[in-house]
C-alpha positions, 0 to 999 in steps of 0.5 A, spaced: 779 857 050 783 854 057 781 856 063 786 858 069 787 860 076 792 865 077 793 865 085 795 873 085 798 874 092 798 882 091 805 882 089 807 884 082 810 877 080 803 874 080 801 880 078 804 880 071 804 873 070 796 874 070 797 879 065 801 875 060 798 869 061 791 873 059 795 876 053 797 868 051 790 867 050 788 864 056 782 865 060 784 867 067 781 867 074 785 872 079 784 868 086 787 870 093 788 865 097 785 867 105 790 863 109 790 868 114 788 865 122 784 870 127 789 876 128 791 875 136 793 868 135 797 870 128 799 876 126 800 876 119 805 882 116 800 888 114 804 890 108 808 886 103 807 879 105 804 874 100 798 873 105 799 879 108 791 882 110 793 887 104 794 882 100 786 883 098 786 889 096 792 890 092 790 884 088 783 886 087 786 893 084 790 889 079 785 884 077 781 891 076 786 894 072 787 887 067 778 886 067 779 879 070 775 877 074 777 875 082 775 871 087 777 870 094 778 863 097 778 860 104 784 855 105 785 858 113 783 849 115 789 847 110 794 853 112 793 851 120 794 844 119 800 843 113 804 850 114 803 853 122 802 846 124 807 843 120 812 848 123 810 849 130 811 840 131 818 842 127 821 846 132 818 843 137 824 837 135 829 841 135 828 841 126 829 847 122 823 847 117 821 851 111 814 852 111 814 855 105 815 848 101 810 845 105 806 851 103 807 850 096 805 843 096 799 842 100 797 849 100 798 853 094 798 847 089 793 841 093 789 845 095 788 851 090 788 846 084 783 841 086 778 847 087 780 850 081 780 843 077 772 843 080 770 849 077 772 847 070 780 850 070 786 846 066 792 850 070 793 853 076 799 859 074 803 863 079 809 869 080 815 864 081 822 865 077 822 858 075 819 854 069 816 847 068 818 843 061 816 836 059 823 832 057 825 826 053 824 821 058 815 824 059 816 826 066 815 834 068 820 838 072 822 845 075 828 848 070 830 854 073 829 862 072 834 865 067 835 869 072 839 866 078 838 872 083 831 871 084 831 863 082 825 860 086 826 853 083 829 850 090 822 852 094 818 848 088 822 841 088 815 837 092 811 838 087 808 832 084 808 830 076 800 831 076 801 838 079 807 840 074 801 838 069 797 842 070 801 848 072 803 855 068 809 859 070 809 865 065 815 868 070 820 864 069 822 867 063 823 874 065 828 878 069 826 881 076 827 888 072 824 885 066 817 883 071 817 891 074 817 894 068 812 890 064 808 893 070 810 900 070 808 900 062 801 896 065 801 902 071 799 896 075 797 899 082 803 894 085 809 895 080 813 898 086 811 894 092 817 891 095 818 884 094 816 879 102 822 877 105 819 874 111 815 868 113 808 871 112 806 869 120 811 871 123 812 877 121 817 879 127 822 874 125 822 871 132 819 864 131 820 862 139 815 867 141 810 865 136 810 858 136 809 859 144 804 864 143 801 858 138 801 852 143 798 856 148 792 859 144 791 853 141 791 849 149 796 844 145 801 842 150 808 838 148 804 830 147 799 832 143 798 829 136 794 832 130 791 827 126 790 831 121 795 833 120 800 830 114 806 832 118 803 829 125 805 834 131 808 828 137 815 832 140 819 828 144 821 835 149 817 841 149 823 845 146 823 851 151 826 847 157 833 850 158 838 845 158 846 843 157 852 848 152 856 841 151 862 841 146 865 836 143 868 832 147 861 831 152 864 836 157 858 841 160 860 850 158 853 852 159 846 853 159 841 854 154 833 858 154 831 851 150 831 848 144 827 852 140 831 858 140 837 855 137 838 851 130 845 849 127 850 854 124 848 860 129 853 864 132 849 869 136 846 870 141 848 864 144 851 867 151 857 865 151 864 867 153 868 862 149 874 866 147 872 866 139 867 865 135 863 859 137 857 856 132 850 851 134 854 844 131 848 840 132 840 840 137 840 834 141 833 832 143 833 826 147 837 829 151 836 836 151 842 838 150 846 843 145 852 841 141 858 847 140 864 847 136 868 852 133 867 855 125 871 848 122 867 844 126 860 847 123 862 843 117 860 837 115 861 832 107 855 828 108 848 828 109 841 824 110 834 825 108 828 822 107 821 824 105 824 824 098 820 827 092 823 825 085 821 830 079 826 829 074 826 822 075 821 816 077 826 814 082 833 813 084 837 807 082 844 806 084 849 813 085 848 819 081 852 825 080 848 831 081 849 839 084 846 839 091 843 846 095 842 845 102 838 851 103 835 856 099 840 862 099 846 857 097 849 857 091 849 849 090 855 844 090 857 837 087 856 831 090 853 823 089 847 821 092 844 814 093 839 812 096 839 808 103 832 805 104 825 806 101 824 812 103 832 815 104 838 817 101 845 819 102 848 825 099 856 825 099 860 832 097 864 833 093 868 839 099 865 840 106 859 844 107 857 848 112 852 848 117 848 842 115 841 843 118 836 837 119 829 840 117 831 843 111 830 842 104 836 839 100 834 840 093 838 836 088 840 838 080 843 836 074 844 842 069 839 847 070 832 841 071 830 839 079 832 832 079 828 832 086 829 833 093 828 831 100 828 833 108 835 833 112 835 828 117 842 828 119 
């Protein structure tokens, strides 16, 4: 009987895929993973959040109910360093990043599958809508969740061939209704518990506010470097200096309260009385400056990116017609994308997008399989 983890969040996803994988005939270990930092440094969301502090408990009350055995592990060091880190050094460039990919990949997967690789596991299983096939060419690749409203594939797309090999995603296959019902039928003690929206850490939605309390807490200032760190923390301003509302044309129309406040494509709260709408068309950190244009400038049919991950494919070789999302809530668009450098590649569209935001995932595909991915740079 193969052995699995199942990294149970206390939600009923990972709850469910738990129980399925138990019924396939897998011998399954409930696993918490502790990612939680001391409480006055990061607030983590009390109730729903994947690593909320309630996530213990409603998690062991499901391992409870499937007769699993459950265990909490402690990845506080990794959290801090590839996630919280990660997202403060990004903002601080004037990026907008997803600390959910990163999390993903260095956190949930690096990390949890090596410890369950070391305690005698074949897989690591989660609760993603999403499914892992093998196709001809022997290469692994995220295909997506039958169910398109919840389709998590686009926060997946940096997992390497090795993780894919040695991962489960019961849940893919199954409709959000289709997962609540399972677990009304199991009376599982999360079946109705409402599904986490925001960044676990910031559980306020306000990034500037923690990302300073962050820096302060931890004695960093705006020159430091974590050299532990995969993503390294070296930003060139603070991102809360204010600075100049510039348009297009270079002309000065106002004042900003610091980089770290703003990201392309928003609309309010900028504090500008223009006469119409006016959008964040670009962050300026060389010169501390913030670009503002009106709702057709936000739109831009090109896009480069670099910390490439191919999943579909060993590499790019010459152009490729693919579908391309830019972030997690867009619907996907046709383009071409050729690589540029080593580590780089251009994404041509087919039709304008809007707000195209450096520091963001662009995850490409072709049919309903992840060809890869990378950061947004420009």
């Amino acid at each position: 009987m193969e052995k699995v983890v199942v990294g149970m969040s206390g939600g009923v996803d990972s709850s469910v895929a738990a129980y399925l994988l138990k019924e396939q005939g897998y011998d399954v270990i409930g696993v918490t993973m502790q990612i939680w930092q001391d409480e006055d440094v990061c607030k983590m969301e009390e109730n729903g959040g994947c690593c909320g502090l309630s996530a213990v408990e409603d998690a062991r009350r499901v391992a409870s109910v499937l007769d699993i055995p459950y265990y909490v592990m402690n990845f506080k060091q990794e959290f801090r360093r590839d996630v919280i880190d990660y997202f403060v050094s990004e903002y601080l460039q004037a990026r907008t990043p997803n600390p959910c990919i990163a999390c993903n990949r260095y956190v949930k997967w690096e990390a949890l599958l090596k410890r369950s690789l070391d305690i005698g596991a074949s897989y690591i299983a989660t609760g993603h809508y999403a499914s892992i096939a093998k196709l001809p060419n022997g290469r692994y690749a995220i295909k997506k969740s039958v169910t398109q409203a919840k389709d998590q594939t686009y926060a997946l797309y940096n997992l390497t061939q090795y993780q894919l090999a040695h991962t489960l995603m019961p849940v893919g296959e199954y409709s959000k209704d289709e997962i609540r019902a399972i677990a009304n039928e199991l009376k599982l003690p999360v079946a109705n518990k409402p599904d986490s929206q925001e960044i676990c850490f910031v559980s306020d939605n306000n990034y500037a506010e923690f990302i300073s309390n962050y820096l302060l807490e931890n004695e960093k200032t705006a020159d430091n470097k974590n050299t532990d760190s995969k993503f390294g923390a070296n930003p060139s301003v603070t991102g809360f200096e204010p600075g100049n509302y510039i348009n297009t044309a270079g002309e000065i129309i106002g004042r900003h309260r610091g980089l770290v406040h703003y990201t392309v494509g928003q609309r309010k709260g900028l504090g500008l009385a223009m006469g119409q709408p006016v959008f964040v068309l670009e962050l300026r950190p060389e010169t501390n400056e913030v670009v503002i244009g009106n709702s057709n400038e936000v739109f831009s049919d090109s896009l480069k990116a670099n910390r490439l991950n191919f999943m579909a494919i060993e590499d790019l070789d010459g152009e490729m017609e693919v579908e391309a999302k830019i972030r997690y809530s867009h619907k996907g668009a046709p383009c071409k994308i050729k690589k540029t450098a080593e580590d780089e590649l251009l994404c041509t569209f087919d039709e304008p997008q809007r707000a195209i935001t450096p520091g963001q995932a662009v995850v490409f595909y072709q049919g309903d399989y992840v060809v890869g991915g990378g950061t947004i740079i420009r």
